[in-house]
VOMI-411399 format. One line per 2 residues: number of its first residue (from 1); for each residue x negated, y, z of C-alpha. Coordinates in nm, 2 decimals. Layout:
# residues N
NUM = X Y Z ~ ...;
***
This chain:
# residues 497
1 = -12.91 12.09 15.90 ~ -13.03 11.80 16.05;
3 = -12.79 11.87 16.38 ~ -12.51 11.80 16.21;
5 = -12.28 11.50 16.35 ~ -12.32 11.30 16.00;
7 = -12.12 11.03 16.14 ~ -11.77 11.06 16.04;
9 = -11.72 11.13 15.68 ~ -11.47 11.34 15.55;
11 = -11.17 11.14 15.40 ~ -11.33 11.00 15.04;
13 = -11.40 10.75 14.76 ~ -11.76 10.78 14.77;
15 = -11.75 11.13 14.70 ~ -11.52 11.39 14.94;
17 = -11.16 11.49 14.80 ~ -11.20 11.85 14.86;
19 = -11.46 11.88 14.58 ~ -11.17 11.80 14.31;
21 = -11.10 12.14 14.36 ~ -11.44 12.33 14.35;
23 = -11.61 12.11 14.08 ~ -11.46 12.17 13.75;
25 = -11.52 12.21 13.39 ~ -11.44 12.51 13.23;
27 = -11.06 12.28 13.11 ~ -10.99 12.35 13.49;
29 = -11.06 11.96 13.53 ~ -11.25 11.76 13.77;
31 = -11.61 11.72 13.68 ~ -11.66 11.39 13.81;
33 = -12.03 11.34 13.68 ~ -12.14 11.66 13.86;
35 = -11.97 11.53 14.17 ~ -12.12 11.21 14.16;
37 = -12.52 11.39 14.14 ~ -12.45 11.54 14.41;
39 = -12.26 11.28 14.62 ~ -12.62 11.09 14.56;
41 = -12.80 11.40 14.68 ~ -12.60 11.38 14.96;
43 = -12.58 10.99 15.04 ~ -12.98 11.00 15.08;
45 = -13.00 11.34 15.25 ~ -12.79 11.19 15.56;
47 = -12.97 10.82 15.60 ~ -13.30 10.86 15.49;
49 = -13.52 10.81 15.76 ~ -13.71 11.20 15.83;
51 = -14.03 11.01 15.91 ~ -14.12 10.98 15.55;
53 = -14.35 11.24 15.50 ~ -14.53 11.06 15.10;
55 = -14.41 11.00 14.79 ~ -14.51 10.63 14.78;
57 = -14.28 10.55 14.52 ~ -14.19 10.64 14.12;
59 = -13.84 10.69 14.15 ~ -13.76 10.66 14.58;
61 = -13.62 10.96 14.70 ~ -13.83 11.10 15.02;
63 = -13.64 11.39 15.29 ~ -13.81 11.63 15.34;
65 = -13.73 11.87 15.62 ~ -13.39 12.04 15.49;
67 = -13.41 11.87 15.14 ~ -13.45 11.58 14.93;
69 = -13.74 11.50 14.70 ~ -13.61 11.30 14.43;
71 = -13.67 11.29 14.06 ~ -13.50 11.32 13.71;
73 = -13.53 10.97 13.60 ~ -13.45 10.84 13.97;
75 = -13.08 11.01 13.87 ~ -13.11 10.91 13.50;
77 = -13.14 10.56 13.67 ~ -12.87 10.60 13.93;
79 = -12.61 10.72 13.70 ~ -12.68 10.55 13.38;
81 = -12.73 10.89 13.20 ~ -12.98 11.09 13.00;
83 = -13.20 11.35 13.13 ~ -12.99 11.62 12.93;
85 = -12.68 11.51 13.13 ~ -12.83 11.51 13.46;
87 = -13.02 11.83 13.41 ~ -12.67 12.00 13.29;
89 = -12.50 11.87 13.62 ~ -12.79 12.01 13.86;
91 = -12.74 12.35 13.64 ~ -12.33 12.34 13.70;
93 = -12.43 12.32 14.08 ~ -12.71 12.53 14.17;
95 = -12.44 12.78 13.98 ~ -12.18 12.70 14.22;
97 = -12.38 12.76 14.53 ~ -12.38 12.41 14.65;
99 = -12.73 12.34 14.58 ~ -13.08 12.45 14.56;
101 = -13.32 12.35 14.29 ~ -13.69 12.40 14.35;
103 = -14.02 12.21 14.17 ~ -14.34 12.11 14.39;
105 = -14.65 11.95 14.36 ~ -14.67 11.66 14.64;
107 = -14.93 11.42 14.70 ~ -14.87 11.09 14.55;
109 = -15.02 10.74 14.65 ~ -15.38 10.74 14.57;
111 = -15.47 11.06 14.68 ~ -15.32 11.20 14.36;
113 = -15.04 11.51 14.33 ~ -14.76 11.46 14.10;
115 = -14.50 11.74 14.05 ~ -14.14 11.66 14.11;
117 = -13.77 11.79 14.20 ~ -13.65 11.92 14.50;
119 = -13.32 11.95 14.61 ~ -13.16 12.12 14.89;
121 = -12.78 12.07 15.00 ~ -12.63 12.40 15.10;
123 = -12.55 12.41 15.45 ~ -12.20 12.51 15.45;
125 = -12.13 12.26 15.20 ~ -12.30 11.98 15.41;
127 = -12.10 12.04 15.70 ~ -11.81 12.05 15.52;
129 = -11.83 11.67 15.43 ~ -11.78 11.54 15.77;
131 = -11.51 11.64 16.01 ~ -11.56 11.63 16.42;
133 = -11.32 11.34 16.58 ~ -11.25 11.56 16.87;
135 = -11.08 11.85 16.71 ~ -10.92 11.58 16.43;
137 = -10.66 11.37 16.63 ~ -10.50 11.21 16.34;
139 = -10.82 11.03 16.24 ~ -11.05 10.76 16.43;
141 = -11.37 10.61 16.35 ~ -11.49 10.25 16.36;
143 = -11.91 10.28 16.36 ~ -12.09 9.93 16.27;
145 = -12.45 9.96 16.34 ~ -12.69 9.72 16.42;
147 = -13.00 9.96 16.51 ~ -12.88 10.29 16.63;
149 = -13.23 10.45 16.59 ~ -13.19 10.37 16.23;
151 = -12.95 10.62 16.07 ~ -12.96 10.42 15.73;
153 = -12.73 10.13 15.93 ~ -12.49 10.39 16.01;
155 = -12.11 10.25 15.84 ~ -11.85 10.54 15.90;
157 = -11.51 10.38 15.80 ~ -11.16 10.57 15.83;
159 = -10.91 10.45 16.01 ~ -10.56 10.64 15.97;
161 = -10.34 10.55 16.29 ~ -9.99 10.47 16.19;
163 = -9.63 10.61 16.30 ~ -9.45 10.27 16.17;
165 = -9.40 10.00 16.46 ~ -9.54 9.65 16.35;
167 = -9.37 9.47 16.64 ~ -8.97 9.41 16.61;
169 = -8.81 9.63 16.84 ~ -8.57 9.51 17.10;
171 = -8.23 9.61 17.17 ~ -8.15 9.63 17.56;
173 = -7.79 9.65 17.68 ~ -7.71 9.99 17.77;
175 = -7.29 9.99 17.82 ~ -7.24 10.18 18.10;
177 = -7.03 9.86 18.24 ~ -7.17 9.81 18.58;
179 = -7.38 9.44 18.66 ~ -7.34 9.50 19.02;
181 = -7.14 9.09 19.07 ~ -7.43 8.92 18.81;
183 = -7.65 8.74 18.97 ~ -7.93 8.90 19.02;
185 = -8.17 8.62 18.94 ~ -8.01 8.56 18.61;
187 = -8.22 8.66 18.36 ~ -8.08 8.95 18.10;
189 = -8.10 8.84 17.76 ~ -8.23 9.11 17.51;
191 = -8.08 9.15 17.14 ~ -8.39 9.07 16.93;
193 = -8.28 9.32 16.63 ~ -8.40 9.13 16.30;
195 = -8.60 9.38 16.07 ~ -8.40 9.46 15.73;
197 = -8.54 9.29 15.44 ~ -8.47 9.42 15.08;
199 = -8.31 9.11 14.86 ~ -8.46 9.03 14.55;
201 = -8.33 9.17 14.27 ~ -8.40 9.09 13.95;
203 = -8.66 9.19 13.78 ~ -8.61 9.31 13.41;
205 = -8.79 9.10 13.15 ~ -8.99 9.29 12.88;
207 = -8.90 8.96 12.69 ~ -8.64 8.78 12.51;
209 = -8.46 8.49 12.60 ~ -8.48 8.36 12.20;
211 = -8.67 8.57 11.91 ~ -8.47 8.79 11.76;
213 = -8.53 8.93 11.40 ~ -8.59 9.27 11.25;
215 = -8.20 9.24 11.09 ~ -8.13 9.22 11.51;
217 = -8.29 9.52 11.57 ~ -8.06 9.78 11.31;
219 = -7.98 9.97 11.32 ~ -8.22 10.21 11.54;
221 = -8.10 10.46 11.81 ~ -8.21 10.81 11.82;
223 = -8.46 10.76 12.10 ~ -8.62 10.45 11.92;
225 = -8.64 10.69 11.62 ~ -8.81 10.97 11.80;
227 = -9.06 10.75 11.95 ~ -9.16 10.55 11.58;
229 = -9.19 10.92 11.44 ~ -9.44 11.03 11.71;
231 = -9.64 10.73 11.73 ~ -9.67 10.68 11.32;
233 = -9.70 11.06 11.26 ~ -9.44 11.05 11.03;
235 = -9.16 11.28 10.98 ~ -8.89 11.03 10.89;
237 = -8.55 11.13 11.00 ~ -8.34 10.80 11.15;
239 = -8.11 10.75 10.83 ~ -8.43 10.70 10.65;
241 = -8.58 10.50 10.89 ~ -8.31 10.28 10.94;
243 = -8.25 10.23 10.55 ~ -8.65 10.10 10.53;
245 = -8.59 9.90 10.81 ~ -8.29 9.73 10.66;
247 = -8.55 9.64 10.35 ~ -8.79 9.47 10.52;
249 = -8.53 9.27 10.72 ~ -8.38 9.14 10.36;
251 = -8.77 9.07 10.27 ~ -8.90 8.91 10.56;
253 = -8.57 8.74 10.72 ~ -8.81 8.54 10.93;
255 = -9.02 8.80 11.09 ~ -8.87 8.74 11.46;
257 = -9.02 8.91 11.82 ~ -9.06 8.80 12.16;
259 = -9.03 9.14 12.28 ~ -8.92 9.48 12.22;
261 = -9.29 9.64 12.26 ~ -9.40 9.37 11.94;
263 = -9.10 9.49 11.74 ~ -9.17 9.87 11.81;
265 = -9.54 9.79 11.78 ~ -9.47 9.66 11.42;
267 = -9.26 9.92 11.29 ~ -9.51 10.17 11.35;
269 = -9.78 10.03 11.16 ~ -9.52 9.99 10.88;
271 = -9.35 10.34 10.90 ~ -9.75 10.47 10.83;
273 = -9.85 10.28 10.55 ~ -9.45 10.34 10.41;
275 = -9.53 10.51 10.06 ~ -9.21 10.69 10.08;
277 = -9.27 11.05 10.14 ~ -9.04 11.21 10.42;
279 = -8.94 11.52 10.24 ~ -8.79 11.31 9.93;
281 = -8.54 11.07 10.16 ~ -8.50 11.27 10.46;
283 = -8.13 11.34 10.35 ~ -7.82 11.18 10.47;
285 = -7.75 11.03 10.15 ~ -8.07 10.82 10.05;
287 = -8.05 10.48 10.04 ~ -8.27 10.16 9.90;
289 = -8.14 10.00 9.61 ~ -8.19 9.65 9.71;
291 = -7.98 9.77 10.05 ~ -7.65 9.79 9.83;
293 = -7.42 9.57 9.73 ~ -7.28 9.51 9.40;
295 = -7.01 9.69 9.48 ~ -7.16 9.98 9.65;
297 = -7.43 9.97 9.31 ~ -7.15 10.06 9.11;
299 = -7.00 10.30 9.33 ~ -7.28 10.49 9.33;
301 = -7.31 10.45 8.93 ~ -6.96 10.65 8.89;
303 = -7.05 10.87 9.14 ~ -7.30 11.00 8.98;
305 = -7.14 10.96 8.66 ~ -6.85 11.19 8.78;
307 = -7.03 11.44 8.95 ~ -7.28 11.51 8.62;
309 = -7.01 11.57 8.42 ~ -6.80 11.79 8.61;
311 = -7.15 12.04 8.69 ~ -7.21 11.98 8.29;
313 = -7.24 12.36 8.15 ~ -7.06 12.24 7.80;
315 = -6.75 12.47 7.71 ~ -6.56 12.30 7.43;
317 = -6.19 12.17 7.50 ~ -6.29 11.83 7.48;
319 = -6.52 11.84 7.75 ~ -6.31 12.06 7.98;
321 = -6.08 11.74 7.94 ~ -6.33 11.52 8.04;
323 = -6.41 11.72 8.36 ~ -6.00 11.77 8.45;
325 = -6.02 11.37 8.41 ~ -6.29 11.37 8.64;
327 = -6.12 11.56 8.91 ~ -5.76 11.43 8.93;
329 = -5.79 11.06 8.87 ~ -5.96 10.83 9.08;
331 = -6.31 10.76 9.11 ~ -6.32 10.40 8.97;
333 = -6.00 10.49 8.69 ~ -6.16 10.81 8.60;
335 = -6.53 10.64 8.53 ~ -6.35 10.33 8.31;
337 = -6.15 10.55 8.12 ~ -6.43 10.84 8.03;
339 = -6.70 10.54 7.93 ~ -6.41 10.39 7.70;
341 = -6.36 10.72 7.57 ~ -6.44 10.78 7.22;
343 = -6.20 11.07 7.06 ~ -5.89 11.24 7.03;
345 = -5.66 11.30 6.82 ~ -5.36 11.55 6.75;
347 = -5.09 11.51 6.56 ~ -4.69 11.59 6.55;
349 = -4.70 11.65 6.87 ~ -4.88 11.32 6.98;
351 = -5.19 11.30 7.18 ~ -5.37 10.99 7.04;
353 = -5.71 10.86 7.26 ~ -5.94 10.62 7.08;
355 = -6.05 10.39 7.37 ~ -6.37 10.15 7.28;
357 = -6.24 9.89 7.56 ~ -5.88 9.80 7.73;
359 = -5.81 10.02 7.98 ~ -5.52 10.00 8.17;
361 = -5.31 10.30 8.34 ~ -5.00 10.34 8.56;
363 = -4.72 10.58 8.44 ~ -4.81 10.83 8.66;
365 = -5.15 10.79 8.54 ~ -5.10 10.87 8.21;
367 = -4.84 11.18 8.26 ~ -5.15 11.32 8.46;
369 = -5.36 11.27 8.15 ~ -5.07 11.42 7.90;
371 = -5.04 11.73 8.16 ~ -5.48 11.75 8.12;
373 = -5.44 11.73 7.71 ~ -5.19 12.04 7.74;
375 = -5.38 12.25 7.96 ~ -5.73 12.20 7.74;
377 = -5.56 12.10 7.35 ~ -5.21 12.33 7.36;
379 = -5.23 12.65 7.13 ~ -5.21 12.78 6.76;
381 = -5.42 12.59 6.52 ~ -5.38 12.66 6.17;
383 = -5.19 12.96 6.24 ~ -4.97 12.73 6.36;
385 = -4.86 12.67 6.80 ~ -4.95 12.32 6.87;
387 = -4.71 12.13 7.12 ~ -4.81 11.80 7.29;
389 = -4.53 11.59 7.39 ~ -4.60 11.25 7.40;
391 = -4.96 11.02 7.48 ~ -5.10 10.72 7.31;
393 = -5.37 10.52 7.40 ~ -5.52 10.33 7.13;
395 = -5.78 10.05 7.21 ~ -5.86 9.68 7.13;
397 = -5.65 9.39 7.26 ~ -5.70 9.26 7.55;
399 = -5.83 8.89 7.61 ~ -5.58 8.68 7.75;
401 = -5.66 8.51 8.06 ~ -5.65 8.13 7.89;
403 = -5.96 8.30 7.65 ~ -6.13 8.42 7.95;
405 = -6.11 8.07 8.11 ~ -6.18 7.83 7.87;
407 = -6.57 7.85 7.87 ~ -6.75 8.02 8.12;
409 = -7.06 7.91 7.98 ~ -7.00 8.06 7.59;
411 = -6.87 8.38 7.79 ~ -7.21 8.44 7.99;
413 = -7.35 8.36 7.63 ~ -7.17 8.60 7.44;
415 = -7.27 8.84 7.70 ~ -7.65 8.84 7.67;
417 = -7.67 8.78 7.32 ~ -7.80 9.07 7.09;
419 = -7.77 9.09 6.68 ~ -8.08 8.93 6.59;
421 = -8.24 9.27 6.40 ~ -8.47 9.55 6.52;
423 = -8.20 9.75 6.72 ~ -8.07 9.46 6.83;
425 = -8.40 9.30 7.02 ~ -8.45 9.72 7.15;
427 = -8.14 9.70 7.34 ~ -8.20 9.37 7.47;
429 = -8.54 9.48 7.58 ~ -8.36 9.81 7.73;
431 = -8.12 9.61 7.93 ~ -8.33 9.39 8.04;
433 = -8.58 9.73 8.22 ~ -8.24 9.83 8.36;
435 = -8.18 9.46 8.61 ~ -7.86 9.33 8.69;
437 = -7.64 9.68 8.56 ~ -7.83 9.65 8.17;
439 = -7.60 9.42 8.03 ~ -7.27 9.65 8.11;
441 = -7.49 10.01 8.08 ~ -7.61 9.85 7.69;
443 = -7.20 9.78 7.63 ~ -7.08 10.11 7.74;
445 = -7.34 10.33 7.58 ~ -7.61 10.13 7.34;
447 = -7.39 9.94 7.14 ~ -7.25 10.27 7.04;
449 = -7.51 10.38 6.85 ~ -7.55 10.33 6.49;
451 = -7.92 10.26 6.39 ~ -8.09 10.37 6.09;
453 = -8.44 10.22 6.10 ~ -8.73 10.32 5.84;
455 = -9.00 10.03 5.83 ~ -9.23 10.24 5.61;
457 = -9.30 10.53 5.83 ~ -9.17 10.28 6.14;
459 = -8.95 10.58 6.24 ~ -8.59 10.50 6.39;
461 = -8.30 10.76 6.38 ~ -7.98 10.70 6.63;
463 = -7.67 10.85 6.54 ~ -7.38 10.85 6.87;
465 = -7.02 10.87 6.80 ~ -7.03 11.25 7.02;
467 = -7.20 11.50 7.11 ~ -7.16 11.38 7.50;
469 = -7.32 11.03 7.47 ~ -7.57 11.14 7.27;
471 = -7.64 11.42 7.57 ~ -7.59 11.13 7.83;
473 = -7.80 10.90 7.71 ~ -8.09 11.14 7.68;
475 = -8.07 11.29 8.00 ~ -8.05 10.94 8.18;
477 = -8.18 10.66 7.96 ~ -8.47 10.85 7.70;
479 = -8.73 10.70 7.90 ~ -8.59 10.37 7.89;
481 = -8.53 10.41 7.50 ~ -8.89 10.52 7.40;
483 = -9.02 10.26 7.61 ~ -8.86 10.02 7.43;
485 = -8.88 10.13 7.10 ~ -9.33 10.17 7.11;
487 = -9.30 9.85 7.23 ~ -9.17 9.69 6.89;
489 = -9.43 9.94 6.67 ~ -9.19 10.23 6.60;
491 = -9.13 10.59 6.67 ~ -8.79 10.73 6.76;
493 = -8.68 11.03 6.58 ~ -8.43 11.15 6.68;
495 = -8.07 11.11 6.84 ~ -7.80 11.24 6.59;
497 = -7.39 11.29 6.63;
***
């Protein structure tokens, strides 16, 4: 072994390329600790000095014909490692074929014999990590040595030689003009060609000019979504996303970033600690209450308003009235006039409607509520064929507009006060749990109901003026009602009509 040329090193890092390839883990990736065991091996197999023939130290490594004595703890040392480790990488090797592992007793300092490791490069393997500069023409080697006897001085470094000119070429004159009446002695000027420089562009800042807010940032495109999702693990789809971003912008309207990383960086921590479960807003619909407008608060109201009603499973004419309502007026007429609604009446021929509130309706309006009466009221009653012919709305005066301007103040005091009795201080507890919407939800349903209140057993018994608020009421507000109710010492019995 010891005739190979060791002095130009195969191209490396400390440890030869070509071993990315053969040392590997059983993931089919690089086993870089193995590789670095035996790039030691081999770094003291080619400079130690073959005159050392003792062990004179602890942990020194000592060559020894075609092998290297060394030690565990020298490579525990060496690599920073525990014995386990280092005994795992020899394993991995001596399993590959690239080395042999072999335990003698040597004679220490003292006259004493201490047993230790020895290690033995294969040969194929050795020769392998250098390369012969004669048959290599792409690569020469500078060698800095101070002592050439001592093979421990030896500094192999690669040089690659390079295609690429450094000097700047010269452009001669080769027109195929003839010179032949220039003087001869004048010298020919050469076209120094300048070497093409890139200009600068500019460089894209990460940054902002001025901090921008989170409001600046909504809403979020599809990539920014994708990448929040995957980096807070949660499933959020961008409607959703967007609406709880919107939130936190109306919270914290001073939250500003320098930089789109911060901003992205921020989201995801809130996006996982959002309480919000993915599968109950993941829908294109969802949106955050405190999002909305007044305006788009109420919207929402008669929407949902409209859309019970007409999926109601109740079968008597007057609610199949109701539901025709529902579907040919508009959204915002339909809602007003079914929650003034309180009953009908039919007599010679005249439709009479009991409204608890003004309500007002175009002409066309009310034929389309005459032609709804016909199609749910018309037929024999009484042995008798009922005809409808004409409509009446009947329903309390409306304010004039001098009333409604004279005191604002007395208005918004009429408005949130409540009789001063039991039922009374219920509702106003009631609206009060339902926010901004209690005051006009406890005048179009609450102050409907008629109260009968029993302070011996502390029982209380509603009765509504139909059978479809009383169903409305419990299917929307019965939590709000109970609440209420336990919280002034009595027990609600039931909801009557």
């Amino acid at each position: 072994m010891h005739n190979i040329d060791t002095t130009h090193i195969a191209p490396c890092d400390y440890i030869p390329n070509h071993w990315k390839t053969i040392i590997i883990d059983k993931y089919d990736n690089y086993d870089i600790y193995s590789a670095s065991i035996l790039a030691e091996v081999l770094r003291w197999t080619r400079y130690l000095s073959t005159a050392k023939k003792t062990f004179t130290g602890k942990y020194t490594p000592v060559l020894e014909g075609n092998g290297l004595i060394t030690s565990v703890e020298y490579l525990c040392t060496q690599t920073n490692s525990s014995k386990d480790k280092v005994k795992r990488a020899l394993v991995k090797l001596k399993n590959l074929g690239m080395i042999t592992t072999e335990v003698r007793n040597i004679p220490a300092k003292g006259g004493n014999r201490i047993n230790k490791l020895f290690l033995t490069i294969n040969k194929d393997v050795y020769a392998n990590c250098f390369r012969d500069p004669k048959r290599d023409a792409r690569v020469t080697v500078e060698i800095d040595h101070d002592d050439p006897d001592n093979p421990s001085n030896l500094k192999a470094t690669q040089i690659c030689s390079s295609p690429i000119r450094k000097k700047p070429l010269t452009k001669k004159d080769r027109s195929m003009k003839s010179n032949f009446c220039k003087n001869s002695s004048e010298e020919k000027e050469e076209q120094v060609v300048t070497p093409i420089t890139k200009t600068n562009q500019p460089i894209k800042k990460s940054s902002f000019n001025k901090p921008k807010h989170l409001a600046d940032f909504y809403p979020l495109s599809e990539e920014d979504g994708e990448y929040l999702a995957k980096e807070s693990k949660r499933e959020f789809n961008l409607n959703a996303m967007n609406e709880i971003l919107k939130n936190i912008a109306k919270k914290l309207p001073d939250r500003s970033f320098f930089s789109k990383k911060g901003f992205m960086i921020y989201m995801t921590k809130s996006f996982s600690g959002e309480m919000r479960q993915a599968s109950q807003i993941n829908n294109e619909s969802f949106r955050i209450r405190s999002n909305q407008s007044a305006e788009d608060q109420q919207k929402r109201i008669e929407e949902r308003y409209l859309t019970e009603l007409e999926y109601s499973l109740q079968v008597s004419p007057e609610w199949h009235f109701r539901k025709k309502l529902a579907a040919v007026l508009d959204r915002s007429r339909a809602y007003k006039l079914l929650t003034a609604y309180k009953s009908i009446e039919l007599r010679d021929g005249v439709a009479k409607i009991n409204l608890l509130k003004p309500v007002e309706l175009t002409k066309i309006e009310q034929g389309l509520v005459l032609d709804q009466i016909k199609a749910t009221h018309c037929g024999i009653e009484h042995g008798e064929y009922q005809q409808i012919q004409r409509l009446e709305l009947n329903m309390p005066a409306k304010q004039s507009k001098v009333a409604l301007s004279s005191s604002t103040a007395t208005k918004q005091e009429n408005v949130a006060i409540f009789p001063d009795t039991i039922w009374g201080n219920i509702r106003s507890s009631i609206a009060a749990s339902l926010g901004d919407t209690g005051i006009a939800l406890d005048k179009s349903w609450f102050s409907r109901l008629d109260a009968d209140i029993n302070e011996e057993s502390r029982a209380i018994t509603l009765k509504a003026p139909s059978g479809f608020v009383k169903d409305w009421i419990e299917n929307n507000y019965q939590k709000n009602l109970d609440i209420a109710v336990k919280k002034y010492g009595f027990n609600l019995h039931t909801i009557s009509c």
